[in-house]
TORMIKOL-476540 format. One record per residue (C-alpha): x, y, z; residue in three letters. Coordinates in nm, 3 decimals, decimal comma. Layout:
% residues N
REC        u        v        w  residuo
REC        X        Y        Z      ala
...
END
This chain:
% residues 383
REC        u        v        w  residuo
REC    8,935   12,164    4,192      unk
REC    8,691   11,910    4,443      unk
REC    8,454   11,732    4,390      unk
REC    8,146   11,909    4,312      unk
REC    7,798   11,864    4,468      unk
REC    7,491   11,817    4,225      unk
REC    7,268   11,671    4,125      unk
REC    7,115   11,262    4,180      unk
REC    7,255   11,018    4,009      unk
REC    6,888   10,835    3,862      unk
REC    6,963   10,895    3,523      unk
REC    6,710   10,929    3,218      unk
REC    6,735   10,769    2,879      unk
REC    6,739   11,015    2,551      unk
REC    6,372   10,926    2,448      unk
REC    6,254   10,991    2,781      unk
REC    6,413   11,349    2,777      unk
REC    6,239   11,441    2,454      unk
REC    5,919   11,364    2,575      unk
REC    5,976   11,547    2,902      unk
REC    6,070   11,864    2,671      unk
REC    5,773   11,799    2,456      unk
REC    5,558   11,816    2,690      unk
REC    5,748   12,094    2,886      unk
REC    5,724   12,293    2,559      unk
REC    5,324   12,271    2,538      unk
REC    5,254   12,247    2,931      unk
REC    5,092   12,581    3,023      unk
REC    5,172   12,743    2,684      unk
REC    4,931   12,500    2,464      unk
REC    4,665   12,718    2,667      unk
REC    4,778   13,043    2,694      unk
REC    5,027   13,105    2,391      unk
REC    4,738   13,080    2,096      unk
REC    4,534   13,369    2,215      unk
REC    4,839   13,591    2,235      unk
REC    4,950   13,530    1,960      unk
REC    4,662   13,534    1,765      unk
REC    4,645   13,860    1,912      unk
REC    4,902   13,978    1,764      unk
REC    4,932   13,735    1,451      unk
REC    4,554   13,779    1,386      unk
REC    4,513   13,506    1,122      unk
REC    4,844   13,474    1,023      unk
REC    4,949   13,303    1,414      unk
REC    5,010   13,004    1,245      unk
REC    5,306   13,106    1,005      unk
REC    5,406   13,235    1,351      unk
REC    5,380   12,897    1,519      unk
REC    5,604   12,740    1,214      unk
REC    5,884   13,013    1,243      unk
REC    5,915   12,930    1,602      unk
REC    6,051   12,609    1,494      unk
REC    6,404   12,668    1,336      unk
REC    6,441   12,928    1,666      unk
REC    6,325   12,662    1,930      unk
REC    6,572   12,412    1,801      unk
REC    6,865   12,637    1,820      unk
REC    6,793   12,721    2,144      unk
REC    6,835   12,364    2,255      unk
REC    7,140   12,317    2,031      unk
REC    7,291   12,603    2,257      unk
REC    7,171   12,377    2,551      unk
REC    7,328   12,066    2,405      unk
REC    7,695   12,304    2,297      unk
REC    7,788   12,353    2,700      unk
REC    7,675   11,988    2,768      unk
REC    7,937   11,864    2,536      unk
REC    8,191   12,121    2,696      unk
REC    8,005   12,025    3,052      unk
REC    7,902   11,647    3,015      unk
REC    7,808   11,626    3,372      unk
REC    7,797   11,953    3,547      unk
REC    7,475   12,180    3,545      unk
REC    7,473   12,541    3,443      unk
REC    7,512   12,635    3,808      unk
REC    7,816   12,426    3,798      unk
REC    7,999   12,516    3,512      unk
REC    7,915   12,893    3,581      unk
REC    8,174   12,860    3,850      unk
REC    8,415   12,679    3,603      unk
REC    8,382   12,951    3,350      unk
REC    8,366   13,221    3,540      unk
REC    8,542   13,185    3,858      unk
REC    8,405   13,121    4,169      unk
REC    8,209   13,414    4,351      unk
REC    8,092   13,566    3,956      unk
REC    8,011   13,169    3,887      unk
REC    7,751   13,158    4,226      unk
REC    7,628   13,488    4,127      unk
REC    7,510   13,357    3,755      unk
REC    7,338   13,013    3,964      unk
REC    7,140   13,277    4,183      unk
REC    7,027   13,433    3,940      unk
REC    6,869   13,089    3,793      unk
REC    6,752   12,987    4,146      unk
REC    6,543   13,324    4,146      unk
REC    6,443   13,269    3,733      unk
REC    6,303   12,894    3,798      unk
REC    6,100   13,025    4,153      unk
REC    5,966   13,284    4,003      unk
REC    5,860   13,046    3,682      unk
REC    5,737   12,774    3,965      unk
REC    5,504   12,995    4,095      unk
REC    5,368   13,147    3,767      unk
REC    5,315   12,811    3,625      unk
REC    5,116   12,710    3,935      unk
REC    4,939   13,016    3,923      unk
REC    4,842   12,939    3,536      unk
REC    4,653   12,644    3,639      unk
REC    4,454   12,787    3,955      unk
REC    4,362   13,040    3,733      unk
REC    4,233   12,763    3,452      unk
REC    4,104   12,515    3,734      unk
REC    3,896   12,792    3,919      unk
REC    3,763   13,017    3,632      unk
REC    3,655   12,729    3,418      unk
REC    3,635   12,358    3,617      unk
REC    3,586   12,448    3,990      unk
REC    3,430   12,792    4,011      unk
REC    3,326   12,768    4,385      unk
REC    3,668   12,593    4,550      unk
REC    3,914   12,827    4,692      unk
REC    4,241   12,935    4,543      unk
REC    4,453   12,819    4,831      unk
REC    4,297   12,453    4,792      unk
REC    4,353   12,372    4,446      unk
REC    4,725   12,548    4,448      unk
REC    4,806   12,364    4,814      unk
REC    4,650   11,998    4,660      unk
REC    4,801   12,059    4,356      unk
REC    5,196   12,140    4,508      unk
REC    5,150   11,857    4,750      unk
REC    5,152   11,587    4,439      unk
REC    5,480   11,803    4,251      unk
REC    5,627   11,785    4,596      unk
REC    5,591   11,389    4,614      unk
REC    5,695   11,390    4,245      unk
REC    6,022   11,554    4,279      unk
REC    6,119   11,418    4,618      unk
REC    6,113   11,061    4,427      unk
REC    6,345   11,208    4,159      unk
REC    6,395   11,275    3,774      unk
REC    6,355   10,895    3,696      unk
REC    6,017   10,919    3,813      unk
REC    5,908   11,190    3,663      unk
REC    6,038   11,094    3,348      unk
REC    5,873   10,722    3,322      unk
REC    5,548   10,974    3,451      unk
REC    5,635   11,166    3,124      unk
REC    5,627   10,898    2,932      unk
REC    5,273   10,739    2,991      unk
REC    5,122   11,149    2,989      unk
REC    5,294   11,148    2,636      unk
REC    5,070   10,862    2,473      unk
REC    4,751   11,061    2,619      unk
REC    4,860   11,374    2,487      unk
REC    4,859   11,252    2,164      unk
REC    4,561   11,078    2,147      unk
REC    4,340   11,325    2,324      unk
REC    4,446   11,603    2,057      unk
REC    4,418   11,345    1,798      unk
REC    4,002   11,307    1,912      unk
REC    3,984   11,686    1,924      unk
REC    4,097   11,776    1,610      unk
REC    3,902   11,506    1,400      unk
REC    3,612   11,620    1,572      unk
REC    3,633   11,977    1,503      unk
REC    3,673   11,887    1,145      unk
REC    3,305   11,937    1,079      unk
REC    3,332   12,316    1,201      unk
REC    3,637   12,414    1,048      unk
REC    3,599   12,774    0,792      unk
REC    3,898   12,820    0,559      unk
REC    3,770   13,204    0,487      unk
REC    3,916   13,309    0,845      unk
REC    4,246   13,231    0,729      unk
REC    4,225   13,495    0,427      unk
REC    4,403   13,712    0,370      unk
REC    4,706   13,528    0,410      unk
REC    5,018   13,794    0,501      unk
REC    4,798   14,045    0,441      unk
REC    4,985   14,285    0,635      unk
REC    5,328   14,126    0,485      unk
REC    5,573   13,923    0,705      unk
REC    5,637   14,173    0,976      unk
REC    5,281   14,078    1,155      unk
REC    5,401   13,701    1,189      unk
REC    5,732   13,801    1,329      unk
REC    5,565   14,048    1,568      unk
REC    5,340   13,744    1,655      unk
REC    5,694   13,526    1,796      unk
REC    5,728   13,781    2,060      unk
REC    5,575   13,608    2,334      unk
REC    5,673   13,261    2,206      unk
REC    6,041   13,370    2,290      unk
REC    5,954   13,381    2,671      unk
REC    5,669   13,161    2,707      unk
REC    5,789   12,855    2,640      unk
REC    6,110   12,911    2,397      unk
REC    6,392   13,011    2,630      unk
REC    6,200   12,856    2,935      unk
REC    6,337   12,541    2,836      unk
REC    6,729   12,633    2,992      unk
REC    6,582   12,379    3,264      unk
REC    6,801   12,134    3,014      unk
REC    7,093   12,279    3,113      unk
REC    7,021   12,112    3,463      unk
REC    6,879   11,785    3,346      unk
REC    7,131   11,713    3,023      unk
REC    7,376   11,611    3,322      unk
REC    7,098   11,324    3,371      unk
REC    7,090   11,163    3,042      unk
REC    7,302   10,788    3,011      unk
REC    7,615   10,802    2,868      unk
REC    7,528   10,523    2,629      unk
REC    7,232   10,777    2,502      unk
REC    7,393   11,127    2,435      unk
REC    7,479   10,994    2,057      unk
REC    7,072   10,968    2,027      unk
REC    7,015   11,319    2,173      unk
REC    7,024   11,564    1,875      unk
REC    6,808   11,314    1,701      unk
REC    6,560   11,260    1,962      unk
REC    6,567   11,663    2,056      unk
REC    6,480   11,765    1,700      unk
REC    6,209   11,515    1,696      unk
REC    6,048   11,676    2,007      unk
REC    6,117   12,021    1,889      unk
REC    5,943   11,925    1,558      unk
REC    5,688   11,787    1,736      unk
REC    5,546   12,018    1,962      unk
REC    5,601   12,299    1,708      unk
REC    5,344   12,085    1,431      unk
REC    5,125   12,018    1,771      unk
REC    5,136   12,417    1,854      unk
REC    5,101   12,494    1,447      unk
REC    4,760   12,254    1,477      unk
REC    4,632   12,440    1,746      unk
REC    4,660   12,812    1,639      unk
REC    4,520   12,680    1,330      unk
REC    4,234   12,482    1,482      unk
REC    4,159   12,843    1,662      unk
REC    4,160   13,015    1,384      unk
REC    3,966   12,824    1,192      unk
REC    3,668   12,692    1,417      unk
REC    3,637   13,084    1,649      unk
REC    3,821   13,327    1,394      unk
REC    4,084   13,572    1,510      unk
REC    3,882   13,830    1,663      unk
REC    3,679   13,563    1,884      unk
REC    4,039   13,386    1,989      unk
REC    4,158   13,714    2,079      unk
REC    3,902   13,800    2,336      unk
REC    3,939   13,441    2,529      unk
REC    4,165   13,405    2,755      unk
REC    4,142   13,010    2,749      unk
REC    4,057   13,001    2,397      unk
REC    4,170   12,613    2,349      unk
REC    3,919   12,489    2,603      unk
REC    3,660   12,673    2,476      unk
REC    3,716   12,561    2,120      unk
REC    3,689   12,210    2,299      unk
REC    3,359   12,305    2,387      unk
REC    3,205   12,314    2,055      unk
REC    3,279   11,973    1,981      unk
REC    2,939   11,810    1,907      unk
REC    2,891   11,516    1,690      unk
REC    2,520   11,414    1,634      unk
REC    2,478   11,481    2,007      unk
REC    2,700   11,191    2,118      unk
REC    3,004   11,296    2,165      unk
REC    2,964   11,589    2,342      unk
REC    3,154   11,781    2,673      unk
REC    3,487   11,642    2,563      unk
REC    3,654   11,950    2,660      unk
REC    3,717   11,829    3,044      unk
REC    3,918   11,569    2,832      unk
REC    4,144   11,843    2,718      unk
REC    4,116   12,005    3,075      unk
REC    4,291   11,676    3,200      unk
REC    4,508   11,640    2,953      unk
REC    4,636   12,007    3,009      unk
REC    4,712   11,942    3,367      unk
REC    4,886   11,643    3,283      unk
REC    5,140   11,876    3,105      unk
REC    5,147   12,140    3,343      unk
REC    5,227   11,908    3,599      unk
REC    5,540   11,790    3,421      unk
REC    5,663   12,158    3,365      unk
REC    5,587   12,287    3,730      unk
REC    5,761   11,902    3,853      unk
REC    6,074   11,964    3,604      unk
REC    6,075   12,380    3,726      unk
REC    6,040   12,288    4,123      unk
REC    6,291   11,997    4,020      unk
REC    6,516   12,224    3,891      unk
REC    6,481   12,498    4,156      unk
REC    6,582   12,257    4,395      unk
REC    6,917   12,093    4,230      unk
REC    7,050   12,477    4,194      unk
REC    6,988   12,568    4,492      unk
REC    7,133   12,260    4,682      unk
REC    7,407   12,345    4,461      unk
REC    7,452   12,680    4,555      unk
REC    7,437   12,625    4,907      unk
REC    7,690   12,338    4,890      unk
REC    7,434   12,061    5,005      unk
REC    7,497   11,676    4,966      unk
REC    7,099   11,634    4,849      unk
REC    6,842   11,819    4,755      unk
REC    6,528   11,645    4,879      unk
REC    6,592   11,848    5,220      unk
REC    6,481   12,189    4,961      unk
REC    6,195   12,059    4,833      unk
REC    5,927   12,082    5,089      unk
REC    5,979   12,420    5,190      unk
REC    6,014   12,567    4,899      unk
REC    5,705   12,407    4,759      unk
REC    5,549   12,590    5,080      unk
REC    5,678   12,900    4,889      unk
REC    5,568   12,846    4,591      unk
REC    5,202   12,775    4,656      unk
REC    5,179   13,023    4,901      unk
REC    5,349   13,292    4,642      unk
REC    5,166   13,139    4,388      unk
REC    4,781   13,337    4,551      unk
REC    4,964   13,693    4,509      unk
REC    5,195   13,668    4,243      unk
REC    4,927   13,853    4,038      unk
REC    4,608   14,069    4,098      unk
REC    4,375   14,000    3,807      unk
REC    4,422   13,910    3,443      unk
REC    4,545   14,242    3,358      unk
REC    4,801   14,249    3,560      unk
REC    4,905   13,886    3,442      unk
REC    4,879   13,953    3,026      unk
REC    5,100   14,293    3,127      unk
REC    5,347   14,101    3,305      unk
REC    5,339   13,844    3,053      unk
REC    5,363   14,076    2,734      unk
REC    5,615   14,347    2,916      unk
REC    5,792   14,186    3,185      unk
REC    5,841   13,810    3,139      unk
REC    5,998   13,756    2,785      unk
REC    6,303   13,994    2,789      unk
REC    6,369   13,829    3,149      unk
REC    6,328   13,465    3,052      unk
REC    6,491   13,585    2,690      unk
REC    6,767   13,704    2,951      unk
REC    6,837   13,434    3,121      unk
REC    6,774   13,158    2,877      unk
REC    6,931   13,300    2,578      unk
REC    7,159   13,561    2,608      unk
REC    7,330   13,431    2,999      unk
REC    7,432   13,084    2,834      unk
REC    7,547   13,242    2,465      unk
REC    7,727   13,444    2,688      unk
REC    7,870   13,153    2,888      unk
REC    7,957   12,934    2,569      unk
REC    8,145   13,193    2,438      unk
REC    8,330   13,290    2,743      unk
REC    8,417   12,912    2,729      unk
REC    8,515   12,885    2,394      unk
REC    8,747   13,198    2,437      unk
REC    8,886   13,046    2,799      unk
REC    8,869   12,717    2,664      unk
REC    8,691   12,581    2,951      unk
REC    8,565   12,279    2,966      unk
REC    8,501   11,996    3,274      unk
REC    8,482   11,646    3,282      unk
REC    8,376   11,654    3,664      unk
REC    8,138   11,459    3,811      unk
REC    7,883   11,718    3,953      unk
REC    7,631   11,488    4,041      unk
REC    7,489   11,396    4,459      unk
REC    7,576   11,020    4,526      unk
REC    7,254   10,819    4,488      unk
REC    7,254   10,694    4,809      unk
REC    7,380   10,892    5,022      unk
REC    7,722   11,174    5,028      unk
REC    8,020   11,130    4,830      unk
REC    8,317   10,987    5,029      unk
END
C-alpha cells in the first residue's frame, strides 16, 4: 500500500490533549446543554449530568480502541484500510460533511450569544467574519499551537468558574432540588438525550488528532483522558446544579443562555458585581478551541480525501464557508432548539458512535490493523 497523506507532523503531548478535550467537551455546550436538559430533567438534570460520565468515557475508549489498531492514521485513513478503498473515501466524506456542518453551528452558537446578550447593535456578519479570521490564523499555525493556546485557556477556565460558584453561594435554595426522582429514573435518562449529540459523540474529532499525540505519551493517555472526562463531567454536574439551585427549573427552562444569566445575579455587598462578562469571556475562550479543533479537523480530512500534501491550502476557503454558512444555517431560535432536539443527536450519534463501533468491529473481524505513517511531512511533501 503507499504512503499515505495526512496529517502535520507538530505533535501534542498527552496532558495537552486532555485539556483540549476538556475544554472541547464544555465549549458551546457549558451554555447551551443546562437549559435543555433541565428541560427535560427538570430538577433532577444533575443526576443526568453524572450519568453522562461512565457514557462519555466509553466513547473515548472507542476512540482510543482504533488508535491502538491505527497508531498513526486518522479515521479517514483507516476507513480506507478497513474498508477498501472507494467504501473507505465514502465513510471520510461523510466526516468532511459532519465536522462543516458542526463548524458552522458552533460559530453560529456564539453570534447568537455575542449579539443577543454582549453586542446587541453589531451585525451578524461582523462578529462571525472577525471571529473566523482568528480560527483561521489558529489552524493555519497548526495543532501545536492550538494546543499550548489550550493550555493557558485551561487555568482561566478553572478559576473563573471557581469565582462564580463561591459567589453564588449566598443565593443558593436546596428546596428546588426536591423532590429528588420524583418521577423515578426514567426522567434523568430522558434528560441524556441531548447530551449524546451535543457534546458526547462530537468528540470523534479524536479520531483525527490521536494520530498527533508523542509516542513517548500514549502510555499516559487513558489516564490523562479519564481525568478530563471526569473533569468536565463534575464541571457540567456544578453547573446544572448551580442552575437549579440559584433560578429553579422552571426559570432555567425558559432561558436560552441560562448560565450567563445566573452570572448576572452575582452581587456581593455591591462590590463584586457584573462578573458575568467574565464568564462571557471565558465561554468564548472555549468555543474558540472547539470551532479551531472542528475547522482543524475539517481541513486534515479533507486534504486527505482529496490526496493533498498539506492542508493549510483548505483552510482559508473553507473558513469563507463557514462564516458565510454560519448567517443562514438557522432562521430563529425555534428553528435552532428543533434542529438541535430532532435533527442533530441521531446524526452526530451516527457518525460518532455507531460509524466507528462499526469500523472497530469490521477490524477486529478483518483483523485490520496499520502501522503506516499517515501523517503530511512537516516541512514540506514526503519524498
Amino acid at each position: 500500500m503507499p504512503k499515505m497523506n495526512g496529517v502535520s507532523n507538530g505533535e501534542v503531548t498527552s496532558g495537552q490533549l486532555a485539556k483540549m478535550l476538556y475544554l472541547f467537551s464544555l465549549g458551546s455546550a457549558a451554555l447551551i446543554v443546562p437549559t435543555a436538559t433541565v428541560s427535560i430533567a427538570k430538577q433532577d438534570g444533575w443526576i443526568t449530568m453524572l450519568l453522562i460520565i461512565p457514557i462519555h468515557y466509553g466513547i473515548v475508549l472507542l476512540y482510543l480502541a482504533l488508535m491502538n489498531r491505527f497508531p498513526r492514521l486518522t479515521i479517514g485513513q483507516f476507513s480506507e484500510v478497513i474498508a477498501g478503498k472507494w467504501a473507505g473515501k465514502l465513510i471520510a466524506l461523510t466526516y468532511v460533511f459532519f465536522f462543516f456542518v458542526l463548524s458552522t453551528l458552533v460559530l453560529r452558537n456564539m453570534v447568537d450569544f455575542m449579539s443577543k446578550t454582549v453586542l446587541p447593535q453589531t451585525p451578524n456578519w461582523f462578529i462571525s467574519g472577525t471571529f473566523m479570521v482568528v480560527i483561521i490564523y489558529g489552524v493555519y499555525l497548526g495543532l501545536e499551537t492550538i494546543a499550548r493556546t489550550g493550555e493557558m485557556l485551561f487555568v482561566w477556565t478553572v478559576f473563573v468558574l471557581v469565582i462564580i460558584t463561591v459567589s453564588l453561594m449566598n443565593q443558593v435554595h436546596l428546596e428546588f432540588f426536591a423532590p429528588v426522582l420524583g418521577n423515578g429514573w426514567m426522567t434523568p435518562l430522558k434528560g441524556m438525550y441531548p447530551v449524546l449529540g451535543f457534546p458526547l459523540t462530537e468528540c470523534v474529532f479524536l479520531t483525527a488528532i490521536l494520530p498527533m499525540v508523542k509516542k513517548t505519551e500514549r502510555e499516559k493517555l487513558r489516564k490523562r483522558v479519564f481525568l478530563a472526562v471526569a473533569m468536565s463531567g463534575a464541571i457540567s454536574t456544578l453547573i446544572v446544579a448551580l442552575l437549579i439551585a440559584v433560578m429553579s427549573p422552571s426559570e432555567v427552562s425558559r432561558s436560552p443562555f441560562a448560565v450567563y444569566e445566573m452570572a448576572k445575579l452575582i452581587n456581593i455587598e455591591e462590590i463584586l458585581v457584573r462578573v458575568e462578562i467574565l464568564f462571557a469571556v471565558i465561554w468564548i475562550g472555549t468555543v474558540f478551541m472547539k470551532l479551531s479543533l472542528c475547522f482543524y479537523t475539517l481541513s486534515i480530512l479533507l486534504g486527505q480525501l482529496l490526496g493533498l500534501r498539506a492542508y493549510r491550502p483548505l483552510v482559508f476557503p473553507l473558513g469563507v464557508l463557514i462564516a458565510s454558512l454560519s448567517l443562514v444555517i438557522y432562521r430563529n431560535g425555534v428553528h435552532t432548539t428543533t434542529f438541535a432536539m430532532n435533527v442533530w443527536t441521531v446524526y452526530s450519534v451516527a457518525q460518532g458512535l455507531v460509524l466507528p463501533l462499526l469500523l472497530l468491529l469490521a477490524a477486529y473481524a478483518l483483523r485490520k490493523r496499520s502501522s503506516l505513517d499517515g501523517r503530511f511531512p512537516l516541512n514540506g511533501p514526503n519524498p
